[in-house]
N, C-alpha and C positions, 0 to 999 in steps of 0.2 A: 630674496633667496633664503633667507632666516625662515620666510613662514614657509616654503619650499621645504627643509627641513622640518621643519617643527609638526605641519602636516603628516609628512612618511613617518614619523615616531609617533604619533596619533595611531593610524594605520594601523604600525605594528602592535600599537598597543590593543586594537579594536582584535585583530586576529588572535593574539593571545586570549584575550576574554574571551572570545566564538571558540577555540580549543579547551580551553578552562570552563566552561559552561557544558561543551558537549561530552567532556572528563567527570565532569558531577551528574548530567542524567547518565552516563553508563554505568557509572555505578551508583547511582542509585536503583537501578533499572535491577540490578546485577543482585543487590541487594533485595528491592521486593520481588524478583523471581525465587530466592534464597527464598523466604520466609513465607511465599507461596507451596512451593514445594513441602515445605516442610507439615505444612497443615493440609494435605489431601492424599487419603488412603486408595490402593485397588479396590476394597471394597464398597470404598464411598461410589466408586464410578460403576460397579457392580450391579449394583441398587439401583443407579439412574438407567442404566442398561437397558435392565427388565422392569422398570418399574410402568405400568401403563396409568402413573400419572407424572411421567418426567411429561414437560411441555411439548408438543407436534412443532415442529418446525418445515417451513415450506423456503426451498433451497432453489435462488433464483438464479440462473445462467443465461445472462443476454449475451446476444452474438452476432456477428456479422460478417458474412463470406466465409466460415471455419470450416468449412465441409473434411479438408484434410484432418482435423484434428477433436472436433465436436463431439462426435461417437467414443471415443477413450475417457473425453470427460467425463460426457454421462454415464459409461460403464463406473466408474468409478465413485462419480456420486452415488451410483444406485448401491455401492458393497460399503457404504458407510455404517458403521455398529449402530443404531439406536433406533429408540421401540415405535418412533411413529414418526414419517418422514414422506412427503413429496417433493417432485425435483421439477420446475418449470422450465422449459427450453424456452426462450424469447428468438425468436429470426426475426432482426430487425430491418426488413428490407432488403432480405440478403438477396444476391444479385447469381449465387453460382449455384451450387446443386446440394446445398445444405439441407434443403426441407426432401429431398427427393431421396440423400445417406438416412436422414432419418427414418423416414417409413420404410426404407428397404430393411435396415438395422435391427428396429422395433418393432415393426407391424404395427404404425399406427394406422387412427381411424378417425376420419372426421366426426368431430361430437358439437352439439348444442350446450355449451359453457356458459353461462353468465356470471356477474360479480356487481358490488357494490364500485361503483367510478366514483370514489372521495375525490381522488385526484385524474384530471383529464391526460388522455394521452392521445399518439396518433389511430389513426383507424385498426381494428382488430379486423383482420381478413379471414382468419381461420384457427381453431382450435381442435387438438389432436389427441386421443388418449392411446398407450401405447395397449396391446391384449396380450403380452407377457407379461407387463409391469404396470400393475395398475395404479403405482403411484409417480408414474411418468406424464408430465403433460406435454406438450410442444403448442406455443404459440405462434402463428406464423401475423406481422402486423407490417405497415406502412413505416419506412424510415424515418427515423426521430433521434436517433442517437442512442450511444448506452442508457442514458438517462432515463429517455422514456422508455425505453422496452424495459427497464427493471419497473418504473411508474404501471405499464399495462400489467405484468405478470401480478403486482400488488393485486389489482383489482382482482383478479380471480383465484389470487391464496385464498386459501382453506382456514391457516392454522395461525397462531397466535404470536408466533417468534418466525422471523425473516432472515433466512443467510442469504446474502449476497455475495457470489462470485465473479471469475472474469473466468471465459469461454475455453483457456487455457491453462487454468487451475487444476491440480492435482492434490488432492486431499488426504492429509493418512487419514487410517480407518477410525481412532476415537475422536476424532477435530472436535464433531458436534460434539459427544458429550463433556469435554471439557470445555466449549462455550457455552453450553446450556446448564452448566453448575451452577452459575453466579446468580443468572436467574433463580434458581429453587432452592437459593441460602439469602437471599435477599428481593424482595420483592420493588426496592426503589432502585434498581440496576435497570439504566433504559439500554445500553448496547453493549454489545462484548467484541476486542478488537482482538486479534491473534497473531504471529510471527510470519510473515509470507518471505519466504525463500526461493532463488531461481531454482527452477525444474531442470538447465542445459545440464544433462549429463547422466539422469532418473532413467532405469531403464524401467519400461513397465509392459506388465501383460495382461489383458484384459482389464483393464483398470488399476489392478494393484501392482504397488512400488515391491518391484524386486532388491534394484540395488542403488545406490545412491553417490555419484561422486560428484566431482566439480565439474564446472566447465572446461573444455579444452582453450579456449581461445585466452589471449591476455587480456583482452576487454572485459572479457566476462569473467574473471578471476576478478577484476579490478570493479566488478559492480559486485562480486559474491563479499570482498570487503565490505564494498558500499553497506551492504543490505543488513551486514552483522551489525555493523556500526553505527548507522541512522537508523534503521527499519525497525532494528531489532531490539537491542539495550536502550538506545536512545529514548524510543517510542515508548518502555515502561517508562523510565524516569521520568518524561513530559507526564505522564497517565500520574505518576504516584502524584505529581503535583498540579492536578488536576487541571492541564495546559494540552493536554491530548486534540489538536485540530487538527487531525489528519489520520483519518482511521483509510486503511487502504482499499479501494476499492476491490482487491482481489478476496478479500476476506473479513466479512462485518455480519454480525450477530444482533438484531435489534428488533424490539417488539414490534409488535405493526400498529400498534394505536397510539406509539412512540411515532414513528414513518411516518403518517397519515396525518397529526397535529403537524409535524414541523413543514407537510404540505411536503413532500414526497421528492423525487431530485429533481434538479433544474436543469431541463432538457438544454437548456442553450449553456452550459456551463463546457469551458472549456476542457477542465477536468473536475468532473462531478462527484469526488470520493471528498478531496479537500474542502469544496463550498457546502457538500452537505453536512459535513463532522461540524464547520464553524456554524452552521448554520444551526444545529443538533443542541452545540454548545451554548447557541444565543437562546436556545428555546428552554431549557436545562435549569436556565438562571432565570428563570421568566420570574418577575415578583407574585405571577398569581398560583405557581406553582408551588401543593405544600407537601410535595411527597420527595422533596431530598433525592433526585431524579441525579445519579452518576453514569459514570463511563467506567468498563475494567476493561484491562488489559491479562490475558490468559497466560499464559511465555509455554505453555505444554500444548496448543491447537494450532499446527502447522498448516500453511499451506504453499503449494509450490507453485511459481508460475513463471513462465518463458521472457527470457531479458535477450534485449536483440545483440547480435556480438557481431551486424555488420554496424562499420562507422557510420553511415547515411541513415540508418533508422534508430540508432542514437541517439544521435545529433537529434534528429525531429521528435521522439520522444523527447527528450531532455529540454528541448526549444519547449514544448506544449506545457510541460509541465511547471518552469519556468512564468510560462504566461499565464497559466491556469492558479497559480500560486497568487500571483500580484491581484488576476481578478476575484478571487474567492476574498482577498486583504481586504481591496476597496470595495466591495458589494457589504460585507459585514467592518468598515472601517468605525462604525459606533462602537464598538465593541475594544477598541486599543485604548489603552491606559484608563478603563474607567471600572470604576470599583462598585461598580452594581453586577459586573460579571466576576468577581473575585478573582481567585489566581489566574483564571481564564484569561479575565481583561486586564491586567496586572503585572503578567508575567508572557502569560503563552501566547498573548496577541503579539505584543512589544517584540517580542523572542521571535517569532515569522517574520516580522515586518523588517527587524534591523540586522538579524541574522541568518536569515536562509532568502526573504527577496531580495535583500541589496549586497548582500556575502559578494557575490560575483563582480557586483560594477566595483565597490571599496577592493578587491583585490587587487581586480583586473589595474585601479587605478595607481594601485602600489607599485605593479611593476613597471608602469607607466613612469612614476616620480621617480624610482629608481635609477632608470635609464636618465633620465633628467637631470635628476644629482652628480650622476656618476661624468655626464657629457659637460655638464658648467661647473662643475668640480667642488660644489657644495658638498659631498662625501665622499669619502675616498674610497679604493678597489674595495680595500678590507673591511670597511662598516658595510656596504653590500650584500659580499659574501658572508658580511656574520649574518644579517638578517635574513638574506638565502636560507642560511643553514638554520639558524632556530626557528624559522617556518617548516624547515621538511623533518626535525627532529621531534616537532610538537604535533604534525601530522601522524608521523611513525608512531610514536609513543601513544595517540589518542587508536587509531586502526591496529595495533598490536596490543592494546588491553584488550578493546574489544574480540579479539580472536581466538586471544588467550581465554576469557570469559568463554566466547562458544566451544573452545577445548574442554572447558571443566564442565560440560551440556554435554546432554545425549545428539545434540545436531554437531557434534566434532568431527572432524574430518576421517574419512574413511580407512585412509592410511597415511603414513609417512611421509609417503609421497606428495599428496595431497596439499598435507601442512604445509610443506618446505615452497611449495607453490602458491600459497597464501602467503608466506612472510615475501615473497620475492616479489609478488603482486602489491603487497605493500613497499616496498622499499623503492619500485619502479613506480609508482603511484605518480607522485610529485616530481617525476620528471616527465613530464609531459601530458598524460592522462587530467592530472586536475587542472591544468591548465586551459588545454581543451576544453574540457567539461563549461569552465569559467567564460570561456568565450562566446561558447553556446549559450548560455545563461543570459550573458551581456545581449546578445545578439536577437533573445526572447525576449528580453526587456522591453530594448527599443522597437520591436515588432508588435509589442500589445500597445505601446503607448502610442504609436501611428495607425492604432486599430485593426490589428489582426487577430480575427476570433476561430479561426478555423481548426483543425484539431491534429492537423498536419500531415503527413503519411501515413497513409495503412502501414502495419509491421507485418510482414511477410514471414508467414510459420515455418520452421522449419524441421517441422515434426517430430521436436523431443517428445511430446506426450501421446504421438500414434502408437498403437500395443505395437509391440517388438514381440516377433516371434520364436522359440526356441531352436 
């Protein structure tokens, strides 16, 4: 019974460190957005504007079954501010009327396309150029996964720097040039990661963002948390200490002869943004590499993209990602605790593996012990409740910095209103919402470990980012 207890006071101590850890990358994060800002002019971005030697970048959109929502993206990618840009549609084996909105949209036209195949993908069946928009391609290719359909679009870029989005991305107008700064102030910058924020609530027209509020739903308040809090502050802080394994797939900035060395994404990957960044990261610290090869992180290049706010696509989201986590660990598990990848393997390996893969089973297991203590009477009501409570006080306190922070940001809430549904989303968090979440986690856990690689439900659009008409 002693180690009964002594165990749950272990626990709690581990969950303090995981709130004390994610309370120093927020502000840290908070910090190099500070001193970011402070060193970049309108005029600097001016320059890059008009300059016809800022870098072409070739802006990749894989997709599959979007038909409802595909056409707003690319309206939007195409009203993007900078001086030399194409946008690749990938149809990856889409099954509805995708390729069929496009050419009606576009007017596109079957073209004779070729590319350099560094890396293989599944079969290219057709390629399309648009005759308003001559810097529009659409690929239409054999199912493979996101993976591969960003792999095939490689092969037929143009241009030198690769954005990579997801199908239901919504971009402000200077994203790129504030991703493509880093490159043409430093030449050993291999990728550039940005802020992705949910879209539930964006109204738009023709591709551009009119007006911008929260979501309606309490789920999706309670991921608009999430996303200030991990995605956003969290994600500089791992970046300043160069532990960034996880650049999002909705939003990645990276040369193509960066891409193309680390062998391109891993179609069989369950979530292919995380095993690529760690993958990125192994290649980065390579010993035969002498060009001091980094990652930055932007905090000024938004991009918005759609979080599901029914329970059931969730859950499967959060299961996949879950599982996508553990195998992206063990596929680069050389890379934990070893001092040839520097803080990477040092810190931001260790820091995945003990604090975001297993965070959920140690929790899950805490409330477990709890109950256990409290039924054979090793602790009593009131030590419990105290440990209840400075678990939801250290939650509160870490998701109400961070909000605070995006209050003192231009991405602050729209109105009053708004806020007061953010602190409430916070405060309801930890009664239920992470609990859930945790269970799910658990429940991916032991799904990947009895060998489940699949990628789990489609998430079903539910047309924030279709133009809304006046």
């Amino acid at each position: 019974m002693i180690t009964i207890h002594i165990l749950l006071w272990l626990i709690l101590a581990y969950y303090i460190t995981l709130q004390g850890i994610y309370l120093i990358l927020v502000l840290l994060g908070a910090t190099q957005a500070k001193s970011y800002r402070s060193g970049i002019t309108f005029e600097e971005f001016r320059r890059i504007g008009e300059s016809p030697l800022s870098m072409p970048v070739s802006l990749i959109i894989p997709c599959y079954n979007e038909e409802a929502i595909i056409v707003a993206t690319i309206r939007n990618a195409l009203r993007l501010n900078y001086p030399q840009f194409e946008v690749i549609v990938v149809s990856d084996g889409s099954t509805d009327g995708s390729i069929q909105v496009l050419k009606e949209s576009f007017h596109l036209r079957r073209v004779d396309r070729f590319g350099r195949r560094h890396i293989l993908s599944e079969a290219i069946l057709g390629v399309y150029e648009s005759q308003e928009h001559p810097s529009l391609v659409v690929i239409e290719k054999v199912n493979g996964r996101r993976a591969d359909a960003i792999n095939a679009a490689v092969t037929l870029s143009r241009y030198p720097l690769l954005c990579i989005i997801d199908a239901d991305c919504v971009l402000e107008t200077d994203a790129l040039l504030h991703m493509a700064r880093p490159f043409l102030q430093d030449t050993s910058v291999a990728a550039v990661a940005g802020i992705v924020r949910p879209s539930n609530g964006l109204s738009i027209v023709d591709g551009e963002i009119l007006h911008n509020t929260l979501p309606k739903t309490l789920l999706g308040m309670n991921q608009e948390v999430e996303y200030a809090r991990s995605f956003q502050w969290a994600r500089i802080g791992l970046c300043r200490l160069k532990s960034m394994l996880c650049i999002s797939g909705a939003l990645l900035l990276i040369k193509k002869s960066i891409f193309e060395e680390v062998g391109g994404s891993w179609p069989q990957a369950i979530t292919d943004d995380i095993e690529f960044t760690m993958r990125l990261n192994r290649h980065i610290h390579d010993r035969r590499r002498k060009d001091h090869a980094h990652l930055v992180f932007v905090p000024d290049a938004v991009c918005y993209t759609e979080i599901p706010e029914e329970i059931c696509q969730y859950a499967s989201q959060r299961n996949r990602w879950q599982r996508g986590t553990i195998q992206a660990l063990f596929r680069n598990a050389g890379m934990i605790f070893n001092p040839r990848y520097g803080m990477t393997g040092l810190f931001g390996m260790p820091f995945f593996l003990i604090f975001e893969a297993l965070a959920a089973i140690v929790e899950v297991s805490a409330w477990i012990l709890m109950v256990v203590c409290l039924v054979l009477g090793i602790a009593s009501g009131f030590e419990i409740i105290a440990m209840i409570y400075l678990a939801f006080i250290l939650g509160v306190f870490l998701s109400l910095t961070a909000v605070l922070l995006t209050e003192s940001s231009r991405l602050r809430a729209a109105n009053w209103r708004d806020f007061w549904r953010l602190i409430l989303a916070i405060l309801l968090d930890n009664l239920g919402f992470h609990q859930f979440h945790l269970i799910i986690r658990v429940i991916g856990t032991f799904q990947y470990l009895i060998g489940r690689k699949d990628l789990g439900a489609v998430m079903t659009r539910n047309g924030n980012n279709s133009p809304i008409t006046k």
